[in-house]
N, CA, C and O of each residue as an XYZ file, in Angstrom:
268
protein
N     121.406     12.695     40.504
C     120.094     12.092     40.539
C     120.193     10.582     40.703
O     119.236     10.120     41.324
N     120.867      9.920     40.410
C     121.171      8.539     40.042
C     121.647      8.022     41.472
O     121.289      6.934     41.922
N     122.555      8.974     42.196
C     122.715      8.633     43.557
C     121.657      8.873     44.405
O     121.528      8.186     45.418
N     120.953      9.675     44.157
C     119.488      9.886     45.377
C     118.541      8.654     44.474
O     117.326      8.803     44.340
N     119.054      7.812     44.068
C     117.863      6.491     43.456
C     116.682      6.609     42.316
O     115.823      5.821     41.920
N     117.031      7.928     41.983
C     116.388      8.054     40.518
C     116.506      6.859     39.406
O     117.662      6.582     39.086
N     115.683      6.273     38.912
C     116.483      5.004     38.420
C     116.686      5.482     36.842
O     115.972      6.287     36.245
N     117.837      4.783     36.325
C     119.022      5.468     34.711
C     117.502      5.459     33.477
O     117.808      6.074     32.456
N     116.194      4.955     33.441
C     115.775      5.001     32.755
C     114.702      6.368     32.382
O     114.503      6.954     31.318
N     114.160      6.559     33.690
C     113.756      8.135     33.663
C     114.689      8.968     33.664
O     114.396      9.845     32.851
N     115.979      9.237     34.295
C     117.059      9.924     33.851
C     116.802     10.303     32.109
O     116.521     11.319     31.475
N     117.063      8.932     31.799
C     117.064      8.659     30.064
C     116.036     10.238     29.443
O     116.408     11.302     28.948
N     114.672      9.688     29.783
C     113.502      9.948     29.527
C     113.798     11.710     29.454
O     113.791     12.439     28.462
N     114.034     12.027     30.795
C     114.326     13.126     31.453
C     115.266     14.322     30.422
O     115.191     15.531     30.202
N     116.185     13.131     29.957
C     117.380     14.507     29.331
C     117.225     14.057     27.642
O     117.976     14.602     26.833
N     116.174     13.001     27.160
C     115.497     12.984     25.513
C     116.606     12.019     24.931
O     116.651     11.772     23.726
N     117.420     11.530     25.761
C     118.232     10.464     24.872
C     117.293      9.217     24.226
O     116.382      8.458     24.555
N     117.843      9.424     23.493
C     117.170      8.041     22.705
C     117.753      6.656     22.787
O     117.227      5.552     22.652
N     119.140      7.072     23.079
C     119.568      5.474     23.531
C     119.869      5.372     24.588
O     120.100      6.494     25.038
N     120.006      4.648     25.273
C     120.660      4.744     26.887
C     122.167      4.685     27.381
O     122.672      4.539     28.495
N     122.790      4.893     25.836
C     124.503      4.253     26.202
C     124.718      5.910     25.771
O     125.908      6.219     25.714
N     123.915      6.833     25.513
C     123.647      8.072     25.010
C     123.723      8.684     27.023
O     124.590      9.395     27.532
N     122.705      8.172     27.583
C     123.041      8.645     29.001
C     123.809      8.125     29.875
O     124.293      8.716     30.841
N     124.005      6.650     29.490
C     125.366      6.207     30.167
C     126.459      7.217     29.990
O     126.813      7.876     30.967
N     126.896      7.352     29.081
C     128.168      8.300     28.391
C     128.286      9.476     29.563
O     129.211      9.730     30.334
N     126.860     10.148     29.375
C     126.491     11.332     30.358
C     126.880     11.314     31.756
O     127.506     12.261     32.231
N     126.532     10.235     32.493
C     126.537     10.174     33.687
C     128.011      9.526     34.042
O     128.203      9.238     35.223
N     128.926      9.313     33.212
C     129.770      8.440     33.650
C     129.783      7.305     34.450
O     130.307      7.298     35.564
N     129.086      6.078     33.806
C     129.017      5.385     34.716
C     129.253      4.148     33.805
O     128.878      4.325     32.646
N     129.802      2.911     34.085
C     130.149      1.892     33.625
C     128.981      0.995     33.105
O     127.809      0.927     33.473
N     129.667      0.335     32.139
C     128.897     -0.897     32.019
C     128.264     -1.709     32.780
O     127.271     -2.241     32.284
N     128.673     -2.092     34.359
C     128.546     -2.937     35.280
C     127.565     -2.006     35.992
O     126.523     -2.547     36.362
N     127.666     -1.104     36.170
C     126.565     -0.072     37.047
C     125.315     -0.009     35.862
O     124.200     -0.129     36.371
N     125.317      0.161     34.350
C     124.490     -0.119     33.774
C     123.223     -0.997     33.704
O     122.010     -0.785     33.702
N     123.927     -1.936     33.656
C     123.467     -3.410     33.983
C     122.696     -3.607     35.162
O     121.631     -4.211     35.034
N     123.014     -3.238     36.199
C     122.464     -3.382     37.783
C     121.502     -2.163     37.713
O     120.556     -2.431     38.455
N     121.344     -1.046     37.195
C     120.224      0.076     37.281
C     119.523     -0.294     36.347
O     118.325     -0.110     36.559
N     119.825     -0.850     35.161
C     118.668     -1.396     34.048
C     118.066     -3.049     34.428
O     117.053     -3.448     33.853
N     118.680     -3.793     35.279
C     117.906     -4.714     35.597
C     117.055     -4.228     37.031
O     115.885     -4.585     37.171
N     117.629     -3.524     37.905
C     116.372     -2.575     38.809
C     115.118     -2.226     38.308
O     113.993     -2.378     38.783
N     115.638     -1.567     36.921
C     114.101     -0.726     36.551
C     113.404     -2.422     35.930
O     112.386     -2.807     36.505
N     114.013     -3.361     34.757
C     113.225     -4.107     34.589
C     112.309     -5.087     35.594
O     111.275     -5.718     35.376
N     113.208     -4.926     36.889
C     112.258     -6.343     38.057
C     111.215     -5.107     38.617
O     110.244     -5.482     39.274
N     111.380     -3.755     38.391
C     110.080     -3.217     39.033
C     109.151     -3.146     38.118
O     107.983     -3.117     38.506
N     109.360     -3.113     37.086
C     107.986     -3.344     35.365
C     107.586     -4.414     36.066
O     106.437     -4.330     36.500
N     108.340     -5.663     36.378
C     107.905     -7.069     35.835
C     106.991     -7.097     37.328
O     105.972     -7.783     37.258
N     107.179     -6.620     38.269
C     106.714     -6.328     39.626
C     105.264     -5.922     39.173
O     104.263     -6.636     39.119
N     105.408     -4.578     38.858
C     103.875     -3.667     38.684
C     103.247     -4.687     37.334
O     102.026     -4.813     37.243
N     103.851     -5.146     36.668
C     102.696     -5.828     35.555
C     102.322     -7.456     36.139
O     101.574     -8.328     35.695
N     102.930     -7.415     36.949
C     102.135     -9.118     38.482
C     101.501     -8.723     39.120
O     100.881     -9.652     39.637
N     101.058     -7.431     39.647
C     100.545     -6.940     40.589
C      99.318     -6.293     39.986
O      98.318     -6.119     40.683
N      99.364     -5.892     38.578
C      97.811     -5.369     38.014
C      97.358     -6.290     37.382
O      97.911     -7.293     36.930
N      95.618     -5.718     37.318
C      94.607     -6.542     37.080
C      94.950     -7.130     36.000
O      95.834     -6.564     35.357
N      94.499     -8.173     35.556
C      94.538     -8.815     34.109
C      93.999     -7.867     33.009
O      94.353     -7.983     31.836
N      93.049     -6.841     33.475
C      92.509     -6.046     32.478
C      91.005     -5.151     32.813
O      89.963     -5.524     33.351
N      91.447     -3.719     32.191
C      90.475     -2.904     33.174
C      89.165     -2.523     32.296
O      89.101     -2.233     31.101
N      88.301     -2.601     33.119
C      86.567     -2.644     32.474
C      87.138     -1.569     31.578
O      88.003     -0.749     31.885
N      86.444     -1.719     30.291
C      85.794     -0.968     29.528
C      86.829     -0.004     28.387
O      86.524      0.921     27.635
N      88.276     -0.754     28.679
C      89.397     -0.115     27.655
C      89.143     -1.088     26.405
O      89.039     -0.513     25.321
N      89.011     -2.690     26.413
C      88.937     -3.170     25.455
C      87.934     -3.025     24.178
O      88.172     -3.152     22.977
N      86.354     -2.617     25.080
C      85.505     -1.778     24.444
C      85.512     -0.506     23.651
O      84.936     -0.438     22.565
N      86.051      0.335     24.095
C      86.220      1.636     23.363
C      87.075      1.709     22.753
O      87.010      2.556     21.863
N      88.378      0.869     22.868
C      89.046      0.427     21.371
C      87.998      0.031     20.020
O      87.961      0.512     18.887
N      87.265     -0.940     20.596
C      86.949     -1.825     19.648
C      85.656     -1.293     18.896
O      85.165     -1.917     17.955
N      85.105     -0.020     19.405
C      84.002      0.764     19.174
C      85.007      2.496     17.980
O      84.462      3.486     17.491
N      86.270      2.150     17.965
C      86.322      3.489     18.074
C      87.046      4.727     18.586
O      87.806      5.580     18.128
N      86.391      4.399     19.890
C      86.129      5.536     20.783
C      87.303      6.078     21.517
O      87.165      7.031     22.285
């Protein structure tokens, strides 16, 4: 999976590890390959949270009601 570009953090997700040196272990893959698939997944977070709205009608409300 990791070679067809699945990125190591849904992997993670995928097989219930709780730590990620838990699926490192799994996949055999180094520290240095670690590093480069966990900073992948972090520049695409930091990507999608620049790219959405500052904040969507009507979630801050129905918190704050409750609801």
């Amino acid at each position: 999976m990791l070679a067809d570009g699945v990125d190591i953090r849904t992997i993670q997700l995928m097989l219930g590890h709780a730590d990620i040196k838990q699926t490192q272990r799994y996949l055999n893959i180094t520290d240095e390959e670690l590093r480069r698939a966990m900073t992948g997944v972090w520049e695409r977070r930091r990507q999608l949270r620049l790219s959405a709205p500052a904040s969507q009608p009507g979630t801050d409300d129905a918190k704050a009601s409750g609801q």
